[in-house]
N, C-alpha and C positions, 0 to 999 in steps of 0.2 A: 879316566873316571874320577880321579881323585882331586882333581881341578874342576870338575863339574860341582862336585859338594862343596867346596872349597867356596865356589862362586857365591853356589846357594844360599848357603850357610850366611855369609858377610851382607850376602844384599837381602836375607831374613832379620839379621842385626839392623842392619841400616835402617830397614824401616821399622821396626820394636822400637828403635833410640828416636825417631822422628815423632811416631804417634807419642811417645811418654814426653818429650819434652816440649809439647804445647795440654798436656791436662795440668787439672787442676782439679782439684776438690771443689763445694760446692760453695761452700764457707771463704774457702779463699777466690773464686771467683767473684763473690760477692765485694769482696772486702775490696777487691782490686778495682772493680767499678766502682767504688764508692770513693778510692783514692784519687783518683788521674789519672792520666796516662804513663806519666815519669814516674811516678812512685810505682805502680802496677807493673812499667816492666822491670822497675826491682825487686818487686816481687818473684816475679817469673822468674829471672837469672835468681834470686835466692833457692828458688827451688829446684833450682835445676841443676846451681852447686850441689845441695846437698844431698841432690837423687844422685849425683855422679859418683858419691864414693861407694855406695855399696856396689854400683854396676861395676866396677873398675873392680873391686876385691873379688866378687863372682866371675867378670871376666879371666882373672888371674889366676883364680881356683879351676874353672875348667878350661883354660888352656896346659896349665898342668896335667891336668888328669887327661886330657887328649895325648900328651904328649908321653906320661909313662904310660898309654895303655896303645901305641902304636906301636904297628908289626914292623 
């Protein structure tokens, strides 16, 4: 049972981290068509560094709390 959730759970991540790391704001989509193509996918990887830190400190926060609050 506990491998069932286990599965769920990462292939619910997986697709959360897939859909976030193709948006964008509305402001910055513009801006990104307005650059090229090279400059716009540096954009995209800029944004998508910087989406990663808080996902990583939330991930780290509740993998913690998964793990003091297991029987």
């Amino acid at each position: 049972m506990k491998q069932r959730i286990k599965i769920a759970v990462l292939s619910l991540v997986a697709v959360l981290v897939h859909v976030v790391s193709f948006a964008q704001c509305s402001i910055c989509s513009k801006t990104a068509s307005q650059l090229g193509e090279d400059a716009a996918r540096g954009l995209n990887g800029g944004i998508i560094y910087l989406a990663a830190a808080p996902f990583l400190i939330l991930s780290y926060i509740g993998y913690k709390w998964w793990k003091n609050n297991r029987d």
